[in-house]
Each structure stands twice: as C-alpha cells, then as structure tokens.
Biopython code that builds the backbone (N, CA, C, O; Angstrom):
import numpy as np
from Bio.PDB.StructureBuilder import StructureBuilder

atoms = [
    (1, "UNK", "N", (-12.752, -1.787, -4.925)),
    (1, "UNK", "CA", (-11.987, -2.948, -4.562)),
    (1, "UNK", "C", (-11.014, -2.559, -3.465)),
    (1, "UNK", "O", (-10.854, -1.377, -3.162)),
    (2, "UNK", "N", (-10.250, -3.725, -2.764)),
    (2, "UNK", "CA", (-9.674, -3.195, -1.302)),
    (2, "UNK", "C", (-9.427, -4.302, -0.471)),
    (2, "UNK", "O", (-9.788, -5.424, -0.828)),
    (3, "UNK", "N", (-8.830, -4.104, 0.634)),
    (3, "UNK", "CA", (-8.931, -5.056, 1.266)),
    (3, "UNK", "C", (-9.824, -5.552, 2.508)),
    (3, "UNK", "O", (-10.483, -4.693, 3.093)),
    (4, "UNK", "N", (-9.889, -6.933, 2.962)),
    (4, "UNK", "CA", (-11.253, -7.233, 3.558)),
    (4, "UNK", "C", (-11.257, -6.095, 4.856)),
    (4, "UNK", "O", (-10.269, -5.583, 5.384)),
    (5, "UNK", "N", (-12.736, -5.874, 5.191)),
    (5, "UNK", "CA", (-12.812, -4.871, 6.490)),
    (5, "UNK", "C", (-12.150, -5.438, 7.832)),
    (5, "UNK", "O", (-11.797, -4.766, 8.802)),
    (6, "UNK", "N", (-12.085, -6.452, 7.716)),
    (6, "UNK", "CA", (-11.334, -6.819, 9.142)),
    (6, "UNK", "C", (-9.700, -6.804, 8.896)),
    (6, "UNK", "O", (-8.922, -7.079, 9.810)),
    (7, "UNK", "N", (-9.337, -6.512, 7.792)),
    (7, "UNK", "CA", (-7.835, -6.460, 7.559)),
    (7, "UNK", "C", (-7.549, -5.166, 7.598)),
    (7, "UNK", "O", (-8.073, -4.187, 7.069)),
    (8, "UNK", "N", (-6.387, -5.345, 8.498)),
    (8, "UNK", "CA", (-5.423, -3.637, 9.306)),
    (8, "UNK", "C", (-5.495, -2.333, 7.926)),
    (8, "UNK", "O", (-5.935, -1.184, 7.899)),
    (9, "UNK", "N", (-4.798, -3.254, 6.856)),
    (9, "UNK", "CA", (-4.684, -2.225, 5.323)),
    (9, "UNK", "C", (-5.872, -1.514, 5.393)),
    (9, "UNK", "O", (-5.737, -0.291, 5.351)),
    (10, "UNK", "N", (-7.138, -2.003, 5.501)),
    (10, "UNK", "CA", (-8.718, -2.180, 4.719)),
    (10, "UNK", "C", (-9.402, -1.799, 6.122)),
    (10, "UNK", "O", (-10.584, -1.585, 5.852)),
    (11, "UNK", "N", (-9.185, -1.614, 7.536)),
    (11, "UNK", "CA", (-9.410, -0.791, 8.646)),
    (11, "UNK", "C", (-8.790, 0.483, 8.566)),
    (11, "UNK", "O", (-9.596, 1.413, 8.609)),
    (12, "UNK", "N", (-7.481, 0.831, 8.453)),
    (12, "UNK", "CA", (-6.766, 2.010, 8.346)),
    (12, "UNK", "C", (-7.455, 3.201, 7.118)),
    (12, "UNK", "O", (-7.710, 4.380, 7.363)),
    (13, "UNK", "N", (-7.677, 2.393, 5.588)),
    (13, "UNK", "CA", (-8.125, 3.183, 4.752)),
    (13, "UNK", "C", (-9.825, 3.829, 5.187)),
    (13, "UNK", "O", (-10.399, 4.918, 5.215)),
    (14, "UNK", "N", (-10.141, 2.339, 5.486)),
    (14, "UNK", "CA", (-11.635, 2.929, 5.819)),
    (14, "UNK", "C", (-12.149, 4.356, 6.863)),
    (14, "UNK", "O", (-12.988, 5.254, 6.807)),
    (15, "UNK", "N", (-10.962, 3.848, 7.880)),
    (15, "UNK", "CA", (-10.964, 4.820, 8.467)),
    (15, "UNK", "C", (-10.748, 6.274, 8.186)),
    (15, "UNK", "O", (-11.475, 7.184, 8.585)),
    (16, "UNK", "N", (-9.625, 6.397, 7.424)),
    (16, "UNK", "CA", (-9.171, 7.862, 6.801)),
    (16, "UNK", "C", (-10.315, 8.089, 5.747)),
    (16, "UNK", "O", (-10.442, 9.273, 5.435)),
    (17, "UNK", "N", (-10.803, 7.593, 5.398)),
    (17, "UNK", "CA", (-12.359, 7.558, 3.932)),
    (17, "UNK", "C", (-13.190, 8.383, 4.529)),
    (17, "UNK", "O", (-13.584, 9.481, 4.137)),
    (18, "UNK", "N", (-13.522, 7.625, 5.807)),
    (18, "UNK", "CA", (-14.756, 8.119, 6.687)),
    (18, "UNK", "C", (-14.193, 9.604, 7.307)),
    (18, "UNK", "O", (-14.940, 10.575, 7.187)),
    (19, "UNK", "N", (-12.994, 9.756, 7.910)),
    (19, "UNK", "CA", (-12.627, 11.143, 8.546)),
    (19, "UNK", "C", (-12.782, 12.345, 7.076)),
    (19, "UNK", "O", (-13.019, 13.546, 7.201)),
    (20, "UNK", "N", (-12.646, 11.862, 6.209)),
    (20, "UNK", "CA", (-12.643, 12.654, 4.922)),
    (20, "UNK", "C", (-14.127, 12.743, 4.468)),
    (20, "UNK", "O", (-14.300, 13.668, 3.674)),
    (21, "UNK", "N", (-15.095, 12.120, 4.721)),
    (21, "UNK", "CA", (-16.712, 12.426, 4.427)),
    (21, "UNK", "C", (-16.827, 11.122, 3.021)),
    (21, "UNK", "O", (-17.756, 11.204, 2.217)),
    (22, "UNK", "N", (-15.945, 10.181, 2.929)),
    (22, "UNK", "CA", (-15.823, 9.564, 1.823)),
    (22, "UNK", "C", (-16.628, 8.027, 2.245)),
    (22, "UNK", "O", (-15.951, 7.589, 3.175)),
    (23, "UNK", "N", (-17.386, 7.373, 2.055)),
    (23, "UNK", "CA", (-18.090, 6.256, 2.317)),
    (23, "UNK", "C", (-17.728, 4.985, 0.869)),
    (23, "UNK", "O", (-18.763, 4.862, 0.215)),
    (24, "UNK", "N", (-16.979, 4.412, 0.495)),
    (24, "UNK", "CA", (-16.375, 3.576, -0.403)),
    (24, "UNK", "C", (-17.912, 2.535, -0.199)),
    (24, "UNK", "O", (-18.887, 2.361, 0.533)),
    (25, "UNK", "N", (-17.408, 2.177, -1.133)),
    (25, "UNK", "CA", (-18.814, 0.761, -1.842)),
    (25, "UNK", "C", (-18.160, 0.418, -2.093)),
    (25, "UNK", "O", (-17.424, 1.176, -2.724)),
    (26, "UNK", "N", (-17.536, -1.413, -1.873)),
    (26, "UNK", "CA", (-17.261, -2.056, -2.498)),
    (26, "UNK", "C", (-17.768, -3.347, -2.926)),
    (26, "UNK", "O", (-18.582, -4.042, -2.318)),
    (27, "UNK", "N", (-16.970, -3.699, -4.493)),
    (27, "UNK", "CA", (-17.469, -4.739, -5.000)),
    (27, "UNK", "C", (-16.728, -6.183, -4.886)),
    (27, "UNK", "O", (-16.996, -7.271, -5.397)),
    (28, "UNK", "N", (-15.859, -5.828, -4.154)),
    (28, "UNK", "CA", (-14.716, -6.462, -4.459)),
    (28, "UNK", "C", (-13.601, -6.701, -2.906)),
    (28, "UNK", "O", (-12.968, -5.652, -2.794)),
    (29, "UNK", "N", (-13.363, -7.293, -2.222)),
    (29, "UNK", "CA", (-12.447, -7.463, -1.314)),
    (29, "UNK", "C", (-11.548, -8.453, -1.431)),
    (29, "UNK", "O", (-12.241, -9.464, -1.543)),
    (30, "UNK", "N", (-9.828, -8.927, -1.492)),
    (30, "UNK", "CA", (-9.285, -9.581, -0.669)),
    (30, "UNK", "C", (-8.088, -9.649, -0.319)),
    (30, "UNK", "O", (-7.372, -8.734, -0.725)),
    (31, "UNK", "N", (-7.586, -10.496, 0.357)),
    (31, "UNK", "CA", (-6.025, -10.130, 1.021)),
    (31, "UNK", "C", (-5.016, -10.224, 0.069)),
    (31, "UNK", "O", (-3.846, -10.009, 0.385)),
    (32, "UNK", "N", (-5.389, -10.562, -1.217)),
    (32, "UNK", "CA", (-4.411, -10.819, -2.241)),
    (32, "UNK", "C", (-4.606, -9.612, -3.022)),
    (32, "UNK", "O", (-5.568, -9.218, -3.681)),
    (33, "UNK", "N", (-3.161, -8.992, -2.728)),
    (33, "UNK", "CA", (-2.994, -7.372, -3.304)),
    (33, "UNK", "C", (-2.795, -7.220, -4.844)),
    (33, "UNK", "O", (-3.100, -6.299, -5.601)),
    (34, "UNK", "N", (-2.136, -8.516, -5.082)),
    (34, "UNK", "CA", (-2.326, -8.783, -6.480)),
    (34, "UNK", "C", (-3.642, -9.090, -7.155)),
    (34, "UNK", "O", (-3.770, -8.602, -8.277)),
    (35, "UNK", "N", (-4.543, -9.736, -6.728)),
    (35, "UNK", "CA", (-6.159, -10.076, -7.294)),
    (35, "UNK", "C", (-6.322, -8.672, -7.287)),
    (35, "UNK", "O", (-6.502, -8.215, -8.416)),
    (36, "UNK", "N", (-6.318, -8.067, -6.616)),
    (36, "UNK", "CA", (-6.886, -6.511, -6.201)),
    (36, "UNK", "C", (-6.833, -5.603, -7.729)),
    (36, "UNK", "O", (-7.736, -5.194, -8.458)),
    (37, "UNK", "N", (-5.508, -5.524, -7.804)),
    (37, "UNK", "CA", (-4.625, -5.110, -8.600)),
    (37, "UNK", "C", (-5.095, -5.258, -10.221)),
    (37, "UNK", "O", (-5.588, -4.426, -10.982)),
    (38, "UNK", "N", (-4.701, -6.785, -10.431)),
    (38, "UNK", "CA", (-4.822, -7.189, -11.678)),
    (38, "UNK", "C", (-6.916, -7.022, -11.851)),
    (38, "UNK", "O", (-7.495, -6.916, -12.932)),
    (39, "UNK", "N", (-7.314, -7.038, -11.052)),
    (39, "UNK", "CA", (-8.980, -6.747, -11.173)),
    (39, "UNK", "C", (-9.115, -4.922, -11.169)),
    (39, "UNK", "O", (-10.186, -4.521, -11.624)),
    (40, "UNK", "N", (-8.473, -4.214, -10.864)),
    (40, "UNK", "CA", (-8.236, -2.759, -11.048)),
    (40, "UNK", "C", (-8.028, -3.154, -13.159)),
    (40, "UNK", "O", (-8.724, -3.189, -14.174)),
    (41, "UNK", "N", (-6.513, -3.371, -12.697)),
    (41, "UNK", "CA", (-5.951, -3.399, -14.391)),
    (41, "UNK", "C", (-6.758, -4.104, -15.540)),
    (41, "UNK", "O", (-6.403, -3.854, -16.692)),
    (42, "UNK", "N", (-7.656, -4.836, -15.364)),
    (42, "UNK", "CA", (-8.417, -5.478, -16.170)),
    (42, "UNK", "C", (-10.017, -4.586, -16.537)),
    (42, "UNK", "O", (-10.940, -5.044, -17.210)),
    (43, "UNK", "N", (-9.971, -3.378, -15.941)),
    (43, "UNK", "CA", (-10.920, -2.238, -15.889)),
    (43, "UNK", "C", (-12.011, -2.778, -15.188)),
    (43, "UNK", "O", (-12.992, -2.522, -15.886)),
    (44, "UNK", "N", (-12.353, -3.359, -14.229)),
    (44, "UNK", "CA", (-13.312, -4.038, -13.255)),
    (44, "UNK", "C", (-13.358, -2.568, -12.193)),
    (44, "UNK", "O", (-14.469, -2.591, -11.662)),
    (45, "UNK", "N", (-12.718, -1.559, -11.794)),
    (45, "UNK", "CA", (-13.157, -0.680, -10.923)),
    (45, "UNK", "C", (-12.037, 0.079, -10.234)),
    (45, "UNK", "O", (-11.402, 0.261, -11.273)),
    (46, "UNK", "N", (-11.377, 0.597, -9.417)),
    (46, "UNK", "CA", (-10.382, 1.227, -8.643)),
    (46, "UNK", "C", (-10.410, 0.939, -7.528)),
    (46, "UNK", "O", (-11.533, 0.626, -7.133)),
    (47, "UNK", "N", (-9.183, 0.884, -6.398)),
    (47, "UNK", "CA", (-8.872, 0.657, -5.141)),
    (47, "UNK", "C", (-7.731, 0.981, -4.660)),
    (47, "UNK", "O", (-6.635, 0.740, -5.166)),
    (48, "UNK", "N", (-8.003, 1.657, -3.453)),
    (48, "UNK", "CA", (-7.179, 2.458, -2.419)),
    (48, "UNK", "C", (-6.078, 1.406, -1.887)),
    (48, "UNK", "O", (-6.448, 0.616, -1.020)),
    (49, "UNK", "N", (-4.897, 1.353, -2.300)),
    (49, "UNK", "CA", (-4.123, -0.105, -1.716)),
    (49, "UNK", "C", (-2.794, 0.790, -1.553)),
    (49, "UNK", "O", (-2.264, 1.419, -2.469)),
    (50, "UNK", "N", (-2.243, 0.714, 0.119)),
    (50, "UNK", "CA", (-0.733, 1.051, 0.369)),
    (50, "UNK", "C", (0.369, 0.666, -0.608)),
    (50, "UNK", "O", (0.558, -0.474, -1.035)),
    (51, "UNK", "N", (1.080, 1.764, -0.913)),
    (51, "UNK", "CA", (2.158, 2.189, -2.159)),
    (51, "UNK", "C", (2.675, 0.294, -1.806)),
    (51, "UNK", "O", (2.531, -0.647, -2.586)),
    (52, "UNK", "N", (3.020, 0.273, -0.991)),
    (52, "UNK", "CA", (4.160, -0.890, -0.714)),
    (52, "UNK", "C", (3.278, -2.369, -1.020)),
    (52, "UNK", "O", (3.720, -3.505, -0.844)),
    (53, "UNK", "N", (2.424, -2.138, -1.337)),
    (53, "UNK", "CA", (1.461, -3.430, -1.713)),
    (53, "UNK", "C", (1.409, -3.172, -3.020)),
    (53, "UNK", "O", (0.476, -3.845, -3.457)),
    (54, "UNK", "N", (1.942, -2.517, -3.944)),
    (54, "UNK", "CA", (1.073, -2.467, -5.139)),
    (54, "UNK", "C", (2.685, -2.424, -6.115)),
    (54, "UNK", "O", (3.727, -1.835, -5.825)),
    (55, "UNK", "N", (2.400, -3.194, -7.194)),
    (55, "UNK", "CA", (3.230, -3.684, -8.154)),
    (55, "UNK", "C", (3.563, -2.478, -9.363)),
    (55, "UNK", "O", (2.968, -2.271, -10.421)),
    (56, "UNK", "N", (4.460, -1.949, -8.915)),
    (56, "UNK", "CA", (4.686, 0.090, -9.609)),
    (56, "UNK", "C", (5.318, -0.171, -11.125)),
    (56, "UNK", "O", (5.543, 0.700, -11.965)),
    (57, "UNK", "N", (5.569, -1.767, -11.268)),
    (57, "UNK", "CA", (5.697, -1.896, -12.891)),
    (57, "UNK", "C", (4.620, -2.481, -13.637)),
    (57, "UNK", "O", (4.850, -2.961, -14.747)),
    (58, "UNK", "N", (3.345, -2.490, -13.091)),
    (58, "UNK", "CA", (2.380, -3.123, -13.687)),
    (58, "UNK", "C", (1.568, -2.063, -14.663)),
    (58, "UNK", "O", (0.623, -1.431, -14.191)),
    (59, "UNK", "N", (2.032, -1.864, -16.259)),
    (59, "UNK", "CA", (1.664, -1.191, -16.981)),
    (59, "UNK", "C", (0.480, -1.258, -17.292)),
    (59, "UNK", "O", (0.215, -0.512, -18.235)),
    (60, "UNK", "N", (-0.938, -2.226, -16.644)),
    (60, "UNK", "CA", (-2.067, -1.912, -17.177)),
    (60, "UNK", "C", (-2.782, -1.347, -15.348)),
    (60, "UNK", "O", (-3.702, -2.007, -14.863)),
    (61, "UNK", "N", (-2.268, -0.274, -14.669)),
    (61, "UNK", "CA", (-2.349, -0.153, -13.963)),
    (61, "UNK", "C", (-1.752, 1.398, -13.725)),
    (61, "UNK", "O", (-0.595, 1.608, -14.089)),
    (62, "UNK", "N", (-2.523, 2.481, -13.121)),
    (62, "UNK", "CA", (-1.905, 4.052, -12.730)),
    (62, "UNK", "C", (-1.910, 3.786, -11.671)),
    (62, "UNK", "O", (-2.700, 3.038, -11.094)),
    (63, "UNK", "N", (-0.564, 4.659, -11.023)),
    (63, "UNK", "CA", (-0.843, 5.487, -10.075)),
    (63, "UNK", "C", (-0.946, 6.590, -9.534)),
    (63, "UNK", "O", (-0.066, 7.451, -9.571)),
    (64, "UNK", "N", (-2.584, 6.753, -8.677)),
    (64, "UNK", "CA", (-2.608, 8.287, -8.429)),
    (64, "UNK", "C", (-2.452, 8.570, -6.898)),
    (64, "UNK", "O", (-2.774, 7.497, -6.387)),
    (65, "UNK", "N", (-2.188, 9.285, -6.071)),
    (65, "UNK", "CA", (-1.823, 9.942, -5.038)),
    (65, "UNK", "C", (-3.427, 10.748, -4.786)),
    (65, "UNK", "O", (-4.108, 11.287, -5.658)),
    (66, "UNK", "N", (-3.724, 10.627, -3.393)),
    (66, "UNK", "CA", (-5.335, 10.932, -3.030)),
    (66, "UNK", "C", (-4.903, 12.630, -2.571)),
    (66, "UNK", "O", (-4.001, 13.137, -1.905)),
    (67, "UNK", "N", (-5.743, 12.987, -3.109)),
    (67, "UNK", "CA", (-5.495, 14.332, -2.298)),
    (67, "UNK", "C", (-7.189, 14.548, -1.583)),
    (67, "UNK", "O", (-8.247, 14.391, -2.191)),
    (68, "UNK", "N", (-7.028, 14.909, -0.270)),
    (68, "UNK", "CA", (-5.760, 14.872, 0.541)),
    (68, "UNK", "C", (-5.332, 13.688, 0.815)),
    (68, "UNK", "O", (-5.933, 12.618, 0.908)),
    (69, "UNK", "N", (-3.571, 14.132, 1.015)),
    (69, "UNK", "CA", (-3.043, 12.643, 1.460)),
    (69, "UNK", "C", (-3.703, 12.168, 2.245)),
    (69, "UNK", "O", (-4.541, 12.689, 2.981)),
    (70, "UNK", "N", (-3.136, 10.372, 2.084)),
    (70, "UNK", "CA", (-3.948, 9.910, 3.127)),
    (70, "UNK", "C", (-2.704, 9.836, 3.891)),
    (70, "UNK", "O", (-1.594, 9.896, 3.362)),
    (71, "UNK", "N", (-2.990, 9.654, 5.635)),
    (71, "UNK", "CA", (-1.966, 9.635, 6.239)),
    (71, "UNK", "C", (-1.019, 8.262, 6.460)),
    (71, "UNK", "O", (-1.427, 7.175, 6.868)),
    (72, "UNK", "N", (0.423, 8.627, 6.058)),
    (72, "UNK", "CA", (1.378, 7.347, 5.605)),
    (72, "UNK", "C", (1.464, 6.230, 7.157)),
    (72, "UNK", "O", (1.814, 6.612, 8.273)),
    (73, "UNK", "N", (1.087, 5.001, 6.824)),
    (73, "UNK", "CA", (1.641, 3.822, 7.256)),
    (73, "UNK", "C", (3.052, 3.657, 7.813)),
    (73, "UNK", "O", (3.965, 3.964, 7.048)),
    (74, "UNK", "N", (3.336, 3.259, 8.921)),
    (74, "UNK", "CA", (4.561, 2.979, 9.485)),
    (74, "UNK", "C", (4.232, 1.860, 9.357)),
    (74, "UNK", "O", (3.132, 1.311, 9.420)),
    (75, "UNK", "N", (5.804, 1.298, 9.059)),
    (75, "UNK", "CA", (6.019, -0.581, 8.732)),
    (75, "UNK", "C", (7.168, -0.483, 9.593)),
    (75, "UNK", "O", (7.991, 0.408, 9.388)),
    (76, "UNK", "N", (7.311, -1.293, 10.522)),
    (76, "UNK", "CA", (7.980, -1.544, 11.474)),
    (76, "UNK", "C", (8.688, -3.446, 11.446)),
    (76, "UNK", "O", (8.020, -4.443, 11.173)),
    (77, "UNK", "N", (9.874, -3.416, 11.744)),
    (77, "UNK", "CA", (10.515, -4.486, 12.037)),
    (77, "UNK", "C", (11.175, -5.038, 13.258)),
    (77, "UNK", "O", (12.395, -5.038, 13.421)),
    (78, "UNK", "N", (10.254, -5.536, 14.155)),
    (78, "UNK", "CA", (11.084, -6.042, 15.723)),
    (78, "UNK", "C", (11.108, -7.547, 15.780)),
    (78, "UNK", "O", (10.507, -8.466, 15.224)),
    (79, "UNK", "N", (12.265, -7.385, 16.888)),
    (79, "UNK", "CA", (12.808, -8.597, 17.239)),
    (79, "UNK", "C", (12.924, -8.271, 18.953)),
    (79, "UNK", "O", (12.647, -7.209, 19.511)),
    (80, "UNK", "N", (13.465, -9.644, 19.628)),
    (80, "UNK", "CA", (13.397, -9.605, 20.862)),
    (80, "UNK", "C", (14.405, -8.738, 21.745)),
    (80, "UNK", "O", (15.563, -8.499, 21.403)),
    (81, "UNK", "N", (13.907, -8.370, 22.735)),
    (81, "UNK", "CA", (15.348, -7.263, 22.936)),
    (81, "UNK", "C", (16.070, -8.038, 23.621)),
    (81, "UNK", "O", (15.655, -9.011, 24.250)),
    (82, "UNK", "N", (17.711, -7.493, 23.514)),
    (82, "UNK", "CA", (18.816, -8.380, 23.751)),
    (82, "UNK", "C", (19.108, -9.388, 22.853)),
    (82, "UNK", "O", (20.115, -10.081, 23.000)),
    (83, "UNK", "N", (18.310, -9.549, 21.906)),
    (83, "UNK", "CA", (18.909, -10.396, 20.751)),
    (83, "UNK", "C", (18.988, -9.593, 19.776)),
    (83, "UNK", "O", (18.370, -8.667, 19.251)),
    (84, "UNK", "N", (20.519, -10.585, 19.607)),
    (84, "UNK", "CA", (21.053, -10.372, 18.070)),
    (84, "UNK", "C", (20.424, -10.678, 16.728)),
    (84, "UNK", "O", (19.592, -11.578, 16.623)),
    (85, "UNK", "N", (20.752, -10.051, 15.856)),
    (85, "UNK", "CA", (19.915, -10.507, 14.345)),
    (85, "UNK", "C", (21.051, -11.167, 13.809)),
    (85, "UNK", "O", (22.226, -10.826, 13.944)),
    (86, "UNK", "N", (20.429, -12.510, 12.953)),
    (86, "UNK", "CA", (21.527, -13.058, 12.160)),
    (86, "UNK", "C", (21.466, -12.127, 11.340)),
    (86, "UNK", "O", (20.811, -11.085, 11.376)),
    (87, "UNK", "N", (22.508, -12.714, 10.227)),
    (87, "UNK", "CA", (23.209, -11.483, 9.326)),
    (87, "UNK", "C", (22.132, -11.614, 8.181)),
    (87, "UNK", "O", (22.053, -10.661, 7.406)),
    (88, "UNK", "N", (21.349, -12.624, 8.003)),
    (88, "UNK", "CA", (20.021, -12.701, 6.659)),
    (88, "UNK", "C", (19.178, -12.033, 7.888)),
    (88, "UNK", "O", (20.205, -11.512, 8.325)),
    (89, "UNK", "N", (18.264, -11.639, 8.743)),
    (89, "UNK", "CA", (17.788, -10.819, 9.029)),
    (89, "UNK", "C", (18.157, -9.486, 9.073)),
    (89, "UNK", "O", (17.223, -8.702, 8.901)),
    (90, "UNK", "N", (19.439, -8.921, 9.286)),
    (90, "UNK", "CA", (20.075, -7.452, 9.287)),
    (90, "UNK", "C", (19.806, -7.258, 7.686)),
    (90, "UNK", "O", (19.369, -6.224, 7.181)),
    (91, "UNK", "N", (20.189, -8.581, 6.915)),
    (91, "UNK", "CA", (20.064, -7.999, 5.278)),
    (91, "UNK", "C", (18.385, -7.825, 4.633)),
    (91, "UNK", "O", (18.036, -7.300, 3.576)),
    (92, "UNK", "N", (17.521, -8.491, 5.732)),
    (92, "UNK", "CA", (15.878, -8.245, 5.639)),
    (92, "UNK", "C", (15.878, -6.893, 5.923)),
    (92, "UNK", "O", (15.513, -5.957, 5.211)),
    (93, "UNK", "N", (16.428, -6.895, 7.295)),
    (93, "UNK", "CA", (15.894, -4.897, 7.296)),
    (93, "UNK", "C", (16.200, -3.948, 6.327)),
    (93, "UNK", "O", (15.687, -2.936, 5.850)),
    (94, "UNK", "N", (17.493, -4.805, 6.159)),
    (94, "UNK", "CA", (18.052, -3.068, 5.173)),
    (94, "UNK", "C", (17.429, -3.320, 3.844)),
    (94, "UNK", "O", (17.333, -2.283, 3.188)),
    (95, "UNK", "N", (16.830, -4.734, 3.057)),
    (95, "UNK", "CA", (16.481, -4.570, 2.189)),
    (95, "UNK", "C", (15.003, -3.550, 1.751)),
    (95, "UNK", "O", (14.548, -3.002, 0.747)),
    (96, "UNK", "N", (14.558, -3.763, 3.561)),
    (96, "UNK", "CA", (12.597, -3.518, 3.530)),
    (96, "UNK", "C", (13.343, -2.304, 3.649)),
    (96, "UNK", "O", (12.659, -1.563, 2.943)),
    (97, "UNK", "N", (14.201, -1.674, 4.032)),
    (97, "UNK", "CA", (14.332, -0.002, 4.229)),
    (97, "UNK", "C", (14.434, 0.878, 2.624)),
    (97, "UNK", "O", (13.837, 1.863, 2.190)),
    (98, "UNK", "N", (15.652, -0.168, 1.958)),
    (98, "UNK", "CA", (16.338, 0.170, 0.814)),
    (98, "UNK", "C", (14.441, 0.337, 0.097)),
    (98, "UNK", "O", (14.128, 1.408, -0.422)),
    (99, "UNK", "N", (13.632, -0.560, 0.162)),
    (99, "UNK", "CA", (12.482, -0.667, -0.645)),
    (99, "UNK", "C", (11.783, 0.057, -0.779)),
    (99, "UNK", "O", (11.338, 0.378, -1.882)),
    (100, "UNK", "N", (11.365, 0.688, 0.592)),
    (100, "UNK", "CA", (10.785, 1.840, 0.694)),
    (100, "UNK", "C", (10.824, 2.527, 0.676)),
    (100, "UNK", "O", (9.824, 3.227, 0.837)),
    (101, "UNK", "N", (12.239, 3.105, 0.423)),
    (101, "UNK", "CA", (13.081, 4.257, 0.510)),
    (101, "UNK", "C", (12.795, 4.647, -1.156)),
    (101, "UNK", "O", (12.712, 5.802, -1.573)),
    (102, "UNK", "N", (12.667, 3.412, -1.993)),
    (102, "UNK", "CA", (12.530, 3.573, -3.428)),
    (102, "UNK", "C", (11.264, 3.890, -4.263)),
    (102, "UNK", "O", (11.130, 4.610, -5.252)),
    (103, "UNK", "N", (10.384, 3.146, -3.577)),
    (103, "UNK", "CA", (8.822, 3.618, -3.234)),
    (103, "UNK", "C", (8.581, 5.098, -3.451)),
    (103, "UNK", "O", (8.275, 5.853, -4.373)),
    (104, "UNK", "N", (8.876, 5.152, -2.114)),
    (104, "UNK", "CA", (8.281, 6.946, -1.833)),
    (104, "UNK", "C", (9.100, 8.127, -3.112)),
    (104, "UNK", "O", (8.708, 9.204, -3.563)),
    (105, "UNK", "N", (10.216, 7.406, -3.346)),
    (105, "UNK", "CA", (11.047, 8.137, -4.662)),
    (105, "UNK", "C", (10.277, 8.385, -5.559)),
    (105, "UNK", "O", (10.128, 9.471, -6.117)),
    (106, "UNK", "N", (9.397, 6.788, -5.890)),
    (106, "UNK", "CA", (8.800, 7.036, -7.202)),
    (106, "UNK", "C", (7.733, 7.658, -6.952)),
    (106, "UNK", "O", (7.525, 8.496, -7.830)),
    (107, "UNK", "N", (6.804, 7.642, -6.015)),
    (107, "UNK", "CA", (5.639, 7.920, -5.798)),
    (107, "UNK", "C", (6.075, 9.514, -5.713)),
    (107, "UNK", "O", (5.115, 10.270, -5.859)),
    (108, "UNK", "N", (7.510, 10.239, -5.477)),
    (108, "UNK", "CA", (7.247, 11.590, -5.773)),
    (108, "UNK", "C", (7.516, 12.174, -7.381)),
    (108, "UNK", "O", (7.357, 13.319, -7.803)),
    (109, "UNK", "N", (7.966, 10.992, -8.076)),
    (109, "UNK", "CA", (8.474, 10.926, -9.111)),
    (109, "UNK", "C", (7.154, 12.021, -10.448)),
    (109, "UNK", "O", (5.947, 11.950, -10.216)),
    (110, "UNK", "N", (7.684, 12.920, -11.729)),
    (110, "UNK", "CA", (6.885, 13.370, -12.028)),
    (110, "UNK", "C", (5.437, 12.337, -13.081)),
    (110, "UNK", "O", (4.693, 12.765, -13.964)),
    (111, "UNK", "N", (5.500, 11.458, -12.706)),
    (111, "UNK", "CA", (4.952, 10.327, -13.485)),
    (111, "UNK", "C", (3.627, 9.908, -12.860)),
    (111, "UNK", "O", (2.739, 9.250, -13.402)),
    (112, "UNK", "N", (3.649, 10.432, -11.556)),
    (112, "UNK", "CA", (2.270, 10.106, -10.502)),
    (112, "UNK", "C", (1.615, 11.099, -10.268)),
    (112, "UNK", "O", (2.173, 12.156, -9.973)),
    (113, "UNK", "N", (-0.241, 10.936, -10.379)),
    (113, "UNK", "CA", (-0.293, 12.010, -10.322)),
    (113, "UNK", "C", (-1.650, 12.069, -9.417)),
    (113, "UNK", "O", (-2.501, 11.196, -9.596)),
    (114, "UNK", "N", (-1.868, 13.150, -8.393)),
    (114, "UNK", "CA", (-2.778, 13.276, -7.579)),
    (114, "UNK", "C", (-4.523, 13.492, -8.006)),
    (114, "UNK", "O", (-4.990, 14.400, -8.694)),
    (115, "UNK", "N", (-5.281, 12.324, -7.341)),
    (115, "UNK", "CA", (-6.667, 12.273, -7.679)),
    (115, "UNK", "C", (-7.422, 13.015, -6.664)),
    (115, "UNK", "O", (-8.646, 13.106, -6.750)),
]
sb = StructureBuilder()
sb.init_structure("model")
sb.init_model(0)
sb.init_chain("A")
sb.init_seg("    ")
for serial, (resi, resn, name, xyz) in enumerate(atoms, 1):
    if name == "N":
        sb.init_residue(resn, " ", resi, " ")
    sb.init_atom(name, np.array(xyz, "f"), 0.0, 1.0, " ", f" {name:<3s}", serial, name[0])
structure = sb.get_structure()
C-alpha cells in the first residue's frame, strides 16, 4: 500500500525502492494517508508512508524505520519575497517546525524499530 505513482510521496519512495534493488507490488494506492494507514492497521498489508503523514498514536499500527534509511524529505514553507507574514502564518511555520521537530524525536525514540 502507498501512495498513487504520480504522487511526489509515492515518486520519491519509488524511487529510493528502485536505487535499493527493491521493486514494491502494490495492492493498494491513495492520497488519503489515513485509508493507507487504517488498511495497514486492519492487517490488509504494509506501506512505506513519510513519518509526517502517518498518525504515531495509532495503536493498531508500528512503526519501523527502513534500513537503509531512506533518504529524509525536506518540507519547505514559502511565501513571496518582500512580503510580510501575518502573524497566523508566522504561527503556521513555527507550528510545522515545532511538529517536526517532535516527529523525528519520536522516530529516534527507543520504541521504533528498524526493518
């Protein structure tokens, strides 16, 4: 399961799959990271889905870390240059920073463990 091949998530993985000698079959594609997810957790199969897409309190659900890593995703936030951010966009960035910042915590956390 994964996301569709024409989607960036589901291009990027495929790509690192293939540099690794790894050819994925899937049964399953779509842009809803949650369908993905809850069809993982319902024992229907496994899928490669970026830390920041995937719901890290969903107890019918592991997470494992690929070895080898796969190489991490930059998430980026722009705006126009010379403009200012209102103050609910400055509090968007710092929240997507604060988020990910919490992410990668857990994902080093001793609770995850490499497949």
């Amino acid at each position: 399961m994964g996301q569709p091949a024409e989607d960036s998530c589901g291009l990027i993985i495929d790509r690192q799959l293939e540099r690794l000698g790894v050819t994925p079959h899937y049964g399953f594609r779509s842009h809803d990271n949650g369908v993905v997810q809850g069809m993982v957790g319902a024992g229907m199969g496994v899928a490669i889905m970026p830390l920041f897409s995937v719901d890290i309190h969903d107890r019918a659900t592991s997470i494992r870390t690929t070895e080898p890593a796969l190489a991490p995703r930059d998430l980026s936030i722009v705006w126009g240059q010379g403009r200012t951010l209102s103050p609910l966009a400055k509090k968007f960035a710092n929240i997507v920073a604060e988020v990910c910042a919490d992410l990668l915590a857990q994902l080093e956390s001793p609770g995850v463990e490499a497949v």
